[in-house]
C-alpha positions as CSV (number, residue, x, y, z in Angstrom):
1,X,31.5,11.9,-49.9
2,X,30.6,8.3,-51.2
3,X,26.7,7.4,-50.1
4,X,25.3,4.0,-51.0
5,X,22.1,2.5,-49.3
6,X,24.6,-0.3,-47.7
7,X,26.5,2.5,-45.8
8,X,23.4,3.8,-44.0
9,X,23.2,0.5,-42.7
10,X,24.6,-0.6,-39.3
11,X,27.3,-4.0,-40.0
12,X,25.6,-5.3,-36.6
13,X,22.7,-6.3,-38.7
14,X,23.8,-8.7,-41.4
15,X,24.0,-11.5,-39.2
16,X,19.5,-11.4,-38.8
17,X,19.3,-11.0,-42.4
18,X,19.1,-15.2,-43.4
19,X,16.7,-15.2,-40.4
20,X,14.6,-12.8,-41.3
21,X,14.3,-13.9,-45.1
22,X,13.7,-17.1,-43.9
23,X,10.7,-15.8,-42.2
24,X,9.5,-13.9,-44.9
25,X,10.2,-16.5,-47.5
26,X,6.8,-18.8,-45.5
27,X,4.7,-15.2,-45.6
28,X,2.4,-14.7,-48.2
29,X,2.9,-10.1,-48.8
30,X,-0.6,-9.1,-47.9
31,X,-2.5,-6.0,-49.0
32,X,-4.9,-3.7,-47.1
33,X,-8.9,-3.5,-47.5
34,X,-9.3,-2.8,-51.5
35,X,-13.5,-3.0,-51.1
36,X,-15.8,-1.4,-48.0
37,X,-17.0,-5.2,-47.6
38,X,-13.2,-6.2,-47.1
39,X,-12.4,-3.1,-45.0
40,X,-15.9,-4.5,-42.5
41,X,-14.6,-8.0,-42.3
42,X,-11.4,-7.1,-41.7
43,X,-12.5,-4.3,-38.7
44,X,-14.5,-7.5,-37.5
45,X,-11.5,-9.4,-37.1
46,X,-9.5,-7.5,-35.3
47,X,-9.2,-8.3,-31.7
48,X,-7.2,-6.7,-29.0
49,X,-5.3,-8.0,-26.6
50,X,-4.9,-6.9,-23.3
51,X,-2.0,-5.5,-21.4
52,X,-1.4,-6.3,-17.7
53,X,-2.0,-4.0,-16.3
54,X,-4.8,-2.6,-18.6
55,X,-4.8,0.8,-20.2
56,X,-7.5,3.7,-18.9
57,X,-9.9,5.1,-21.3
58,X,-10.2,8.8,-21.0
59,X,-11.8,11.4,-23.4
60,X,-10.7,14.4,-23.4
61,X,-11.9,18.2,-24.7
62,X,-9.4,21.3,-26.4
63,X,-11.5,23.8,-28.2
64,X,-14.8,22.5,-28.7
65,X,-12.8,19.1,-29.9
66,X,-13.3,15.8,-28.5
67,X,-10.7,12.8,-29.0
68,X,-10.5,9.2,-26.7
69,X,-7.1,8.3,-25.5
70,X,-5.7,5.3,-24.2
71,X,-2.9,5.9,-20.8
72,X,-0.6,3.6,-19.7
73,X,1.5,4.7,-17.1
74,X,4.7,2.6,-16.0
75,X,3.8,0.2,-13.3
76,X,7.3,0.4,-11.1
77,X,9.2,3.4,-12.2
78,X,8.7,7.2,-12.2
79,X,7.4,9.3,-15.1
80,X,10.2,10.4,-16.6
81,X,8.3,11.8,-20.2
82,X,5.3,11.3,-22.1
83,X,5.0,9.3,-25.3
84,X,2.0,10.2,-27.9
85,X,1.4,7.5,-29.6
86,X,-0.4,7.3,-32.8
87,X,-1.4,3.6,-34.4
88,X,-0.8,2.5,-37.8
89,X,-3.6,0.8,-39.8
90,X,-3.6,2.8,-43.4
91,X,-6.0,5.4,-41.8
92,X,-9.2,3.4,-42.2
93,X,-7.9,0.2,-39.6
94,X,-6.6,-0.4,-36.3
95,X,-7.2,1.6,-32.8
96,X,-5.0,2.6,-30.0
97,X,-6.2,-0.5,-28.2
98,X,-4.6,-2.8,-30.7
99,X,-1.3,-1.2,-29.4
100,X,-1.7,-1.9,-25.9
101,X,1.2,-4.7,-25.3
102,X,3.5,-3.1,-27.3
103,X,2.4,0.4,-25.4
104,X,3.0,-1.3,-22.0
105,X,6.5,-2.7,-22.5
106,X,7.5,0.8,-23.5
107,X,5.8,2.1,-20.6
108,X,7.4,0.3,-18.4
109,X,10.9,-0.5,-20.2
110,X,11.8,3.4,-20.4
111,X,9.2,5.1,-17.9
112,X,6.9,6.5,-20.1
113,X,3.7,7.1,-19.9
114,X,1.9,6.1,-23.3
115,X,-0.9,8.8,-24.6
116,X,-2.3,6.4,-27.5
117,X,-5.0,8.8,-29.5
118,X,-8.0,6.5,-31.5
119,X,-8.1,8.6,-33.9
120,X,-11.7,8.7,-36.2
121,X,-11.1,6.3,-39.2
122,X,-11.9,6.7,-43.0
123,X,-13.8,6.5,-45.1
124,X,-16.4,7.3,-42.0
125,X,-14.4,10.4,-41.5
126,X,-11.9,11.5,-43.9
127,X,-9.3,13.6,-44.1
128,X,-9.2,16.3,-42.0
129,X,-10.6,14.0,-39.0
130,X,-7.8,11.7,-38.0
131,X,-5.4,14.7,-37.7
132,X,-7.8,17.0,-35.7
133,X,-7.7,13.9,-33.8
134,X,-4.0,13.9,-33.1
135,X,-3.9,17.8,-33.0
136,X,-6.3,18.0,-30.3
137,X,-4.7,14.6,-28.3
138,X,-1.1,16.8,-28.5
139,X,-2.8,19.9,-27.2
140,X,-4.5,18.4,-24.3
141,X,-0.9,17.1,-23.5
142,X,0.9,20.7,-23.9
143,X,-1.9,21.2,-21.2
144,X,-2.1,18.9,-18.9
145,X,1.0,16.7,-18.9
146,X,2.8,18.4,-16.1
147,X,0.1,18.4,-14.2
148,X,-1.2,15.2,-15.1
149,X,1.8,13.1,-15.5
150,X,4.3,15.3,-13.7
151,X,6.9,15.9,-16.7
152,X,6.5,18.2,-19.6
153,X,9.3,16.1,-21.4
154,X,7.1,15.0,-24.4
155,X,7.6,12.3,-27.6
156,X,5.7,11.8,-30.2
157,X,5.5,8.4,-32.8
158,X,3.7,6.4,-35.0
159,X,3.8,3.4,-37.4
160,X,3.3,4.1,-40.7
161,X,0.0,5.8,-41.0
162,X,1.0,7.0,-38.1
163,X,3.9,8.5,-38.7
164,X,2.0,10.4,-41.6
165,X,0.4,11.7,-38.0
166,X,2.6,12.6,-36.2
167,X,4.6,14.8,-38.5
168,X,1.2,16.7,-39.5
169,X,0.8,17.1,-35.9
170,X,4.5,18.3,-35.4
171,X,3.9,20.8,-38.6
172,X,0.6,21.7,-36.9
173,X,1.7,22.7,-33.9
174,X,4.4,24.7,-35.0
175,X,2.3,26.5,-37.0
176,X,0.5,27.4,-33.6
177,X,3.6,28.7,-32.2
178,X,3.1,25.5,-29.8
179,X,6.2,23.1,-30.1
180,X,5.8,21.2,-27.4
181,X,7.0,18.1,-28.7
182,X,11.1,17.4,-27.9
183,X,11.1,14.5,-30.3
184,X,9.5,12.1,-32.3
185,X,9.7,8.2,-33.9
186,X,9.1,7.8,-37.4
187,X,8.7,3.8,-38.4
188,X,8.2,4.3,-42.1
189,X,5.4,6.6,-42.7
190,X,3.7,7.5,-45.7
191,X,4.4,10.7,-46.8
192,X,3.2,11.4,-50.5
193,X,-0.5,10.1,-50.6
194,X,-1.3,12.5,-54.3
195,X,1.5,9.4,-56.1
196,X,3.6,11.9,-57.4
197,X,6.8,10.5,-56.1
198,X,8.0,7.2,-56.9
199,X,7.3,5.7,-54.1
200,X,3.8,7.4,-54.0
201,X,3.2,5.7,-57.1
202,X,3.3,2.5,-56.7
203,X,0.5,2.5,-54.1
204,X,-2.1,5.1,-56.0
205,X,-4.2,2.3,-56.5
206,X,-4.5,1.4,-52.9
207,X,-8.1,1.9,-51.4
208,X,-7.3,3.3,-48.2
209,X,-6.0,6.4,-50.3
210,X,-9.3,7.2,-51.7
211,X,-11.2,6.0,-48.5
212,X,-8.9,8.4,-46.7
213,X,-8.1,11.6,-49.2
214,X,-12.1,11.9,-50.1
215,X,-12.7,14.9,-51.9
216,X,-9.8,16.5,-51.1
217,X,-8.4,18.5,-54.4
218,X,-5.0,18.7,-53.6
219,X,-3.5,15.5,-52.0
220,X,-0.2,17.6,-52.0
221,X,-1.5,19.4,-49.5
222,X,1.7,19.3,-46.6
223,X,-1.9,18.1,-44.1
224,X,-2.5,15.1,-46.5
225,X,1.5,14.1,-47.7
226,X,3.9,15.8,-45.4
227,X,6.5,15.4,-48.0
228,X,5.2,18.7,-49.0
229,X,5.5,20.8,-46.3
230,X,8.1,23.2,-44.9
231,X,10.1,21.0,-42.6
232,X,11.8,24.1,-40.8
233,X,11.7,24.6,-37.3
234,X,11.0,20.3,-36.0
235,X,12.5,18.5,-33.2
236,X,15.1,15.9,-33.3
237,X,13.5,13.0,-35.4
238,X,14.5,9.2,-35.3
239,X,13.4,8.0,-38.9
240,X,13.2,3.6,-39.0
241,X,12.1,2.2,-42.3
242,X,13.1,-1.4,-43.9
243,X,15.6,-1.4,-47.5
244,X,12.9,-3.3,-48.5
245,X,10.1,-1.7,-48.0
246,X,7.6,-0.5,-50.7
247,X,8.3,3.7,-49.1
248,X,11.7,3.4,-48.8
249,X,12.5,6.0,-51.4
250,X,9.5,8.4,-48.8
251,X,11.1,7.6,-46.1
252,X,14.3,8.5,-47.2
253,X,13.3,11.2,-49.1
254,X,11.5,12.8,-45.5
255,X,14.7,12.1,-43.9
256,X,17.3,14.2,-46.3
257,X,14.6,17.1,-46.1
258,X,14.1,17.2,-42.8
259,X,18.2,17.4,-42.6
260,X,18.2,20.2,-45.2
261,X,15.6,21.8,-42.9
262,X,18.0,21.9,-40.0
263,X,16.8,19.1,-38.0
264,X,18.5,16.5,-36.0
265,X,18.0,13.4,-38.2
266,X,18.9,10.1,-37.1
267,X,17.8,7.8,-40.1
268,X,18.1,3.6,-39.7
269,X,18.1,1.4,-42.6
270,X,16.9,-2.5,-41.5
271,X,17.8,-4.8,-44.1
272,X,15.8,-7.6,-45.7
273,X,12.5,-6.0,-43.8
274,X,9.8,-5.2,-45.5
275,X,6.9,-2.7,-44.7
276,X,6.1,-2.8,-41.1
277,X,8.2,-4.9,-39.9
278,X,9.0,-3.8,-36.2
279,X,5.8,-5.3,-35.4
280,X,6.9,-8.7,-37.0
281,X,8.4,-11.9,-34.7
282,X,11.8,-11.2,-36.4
283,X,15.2,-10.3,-35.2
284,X,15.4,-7.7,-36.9
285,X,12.3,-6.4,-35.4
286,X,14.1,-6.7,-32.2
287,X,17.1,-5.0,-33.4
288,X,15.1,-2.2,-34.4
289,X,12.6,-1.5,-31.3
290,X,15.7,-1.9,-29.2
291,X,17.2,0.3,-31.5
292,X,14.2,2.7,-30.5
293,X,14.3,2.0,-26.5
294,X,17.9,3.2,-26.8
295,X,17.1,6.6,-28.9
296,X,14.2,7.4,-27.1
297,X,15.8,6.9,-22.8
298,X,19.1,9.0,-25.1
299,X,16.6,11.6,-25.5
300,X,14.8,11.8,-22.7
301,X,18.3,11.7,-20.6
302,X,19.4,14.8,-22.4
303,X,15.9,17.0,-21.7
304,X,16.7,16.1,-18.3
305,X,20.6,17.1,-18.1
306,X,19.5,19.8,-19.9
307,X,16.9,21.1,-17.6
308,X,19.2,20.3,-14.7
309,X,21.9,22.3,-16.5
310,X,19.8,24.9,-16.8
């Protein structure tokens, strides 16, 4: 079998690539916090903005465990599923209310009702806060969603730091004997945080790391970089990451294993996109949520034929 990076990649997509440089050529490559001052200021900055119509704020209680959560329910279709959706920012930025627009079109685009967690941010509350966070957000749903929402189809995704999420709360929660998750959307996570991979490496020097590890003494740990872990026994997994993206090697690397594993893989390759770049004004951006929309209404189709089937 011949494999090359360029065959993982669809032919549909060469055509955005001059765009997309072009955008990227007029963008100075930013880095995260490196300094508690920057990390402030930058917290400071951020401003949300508003979906219409707005998300409800809800907290919610699983053993002992409290975590807020941000629902948007589609406005003019049924529930057909339930999306948990866990936001990106390097662990120590962002909130589920930064992802509000973006949480509404895909409420309303497929049907979904969004379940974004706000997870507790380093270096306040380091590893293992954020995914206790998550944990208890996805045990509420196994819960409540049928109840609540009507549907026990459930999804789980993240961007980047959240994708490190949500496949420590998939691992998690098979290690309750509680899969209750029928897929889940991986947008370039990262998944060694000890820099032992190569990919790993080249960001050890990054703040959030430390801000986020604290004193843990084994960043191996499959909790910390899910590279690690046993990837046996996980649902279906759409894995989107840029060929030029820092984590590319990760993100391939997560893919092949989870394969080897025996799950359903379906791995997307954007080209000239760098790190996070579905949330960029791109076309390749919009190649790639589309690309998402599609994967996700496949899925939740199937749990339905299936249950109907059944």
């Amino acid at each position: 079998m011949r494999f090359t990076l360029d065959a993982l990649i669809d032919p549909r997509l060469h055509p955005l690539v001059d765009e997309s440089r072009a955008f990227y050529a007029d963008r100075t490559p930013g880095r995260g916090p490196s300094t508690p001052d920057e990390l402030r200021a930058a917290r400071a900055a951020a401003t949300p903005v508003p979906a219409d119509p707005p998300a409800t704020e809800e907290t919610v209680t699983v053993g002992g465990r409290d975590v807020r959560l941000r629902i948007l329910a589609p406005v003019h279709k049924a529930v057909r599923g339930v999306f948990l959706q866990l936001h990106g920012g390097g662990f120590y930025l962002g909130s589920a209310a930064m992802d509000d627009v973006v949480n509404r079109r895909l409420a309303d685009a497929l049907g979904l009702a969004v379940v974004s967690v706000d997870y507790r941010l380093a270096p306040e509350h380091p590893w293992p806060a954020a995914p206790d966070d998550c944990e208890t957000a996805a045990l509420w749903l196994a819960e409540h969603a049928e109840r609540r929402f009507g549907t026990t189809r459930l999804a789980i995704g993240g961007f980047s730091a959240g994708a490190t999420l949500a496949m420590t709360t998939l691992l998690r929660l098979r290690d309750r004997r509680t899969p209750v998750f029928d897929c889940a959307v991986l947008q370039f996570g990262t998944y060694d945080l000890s820099a032992r991979t190569p990919a790993g490496r080249r960001i050890a020097d990054e703040y959030f790391l430390r801000a986020y590890c604290g004193s843990a003494a084994d960043r191996t740990h499959p909790d910390i970089s899910p590279i690690y872990a046993d990837l046996s026994d996980l649902p279906p997994a759409l894995v989107v990451v840029g060929e030029e993206d820092i984590l590319l090697e990760d993100n391939l690397a997560m893919a092949a294993r989870l394969s080897a594993a025996g799950s359903e893989v379906d791995l997307r390759v954007y080209p000239a996109a760098p790190h996070g770049f579905t949330g960029h004004p791109t076309p390749m951006a919009r190649a790639a949520r589309d690309d998402i929309d599609t994967w996700l209404e496949c899925q939740v189709t199937a749990r339905q034929q299936s249950r109907t089937a059944g």
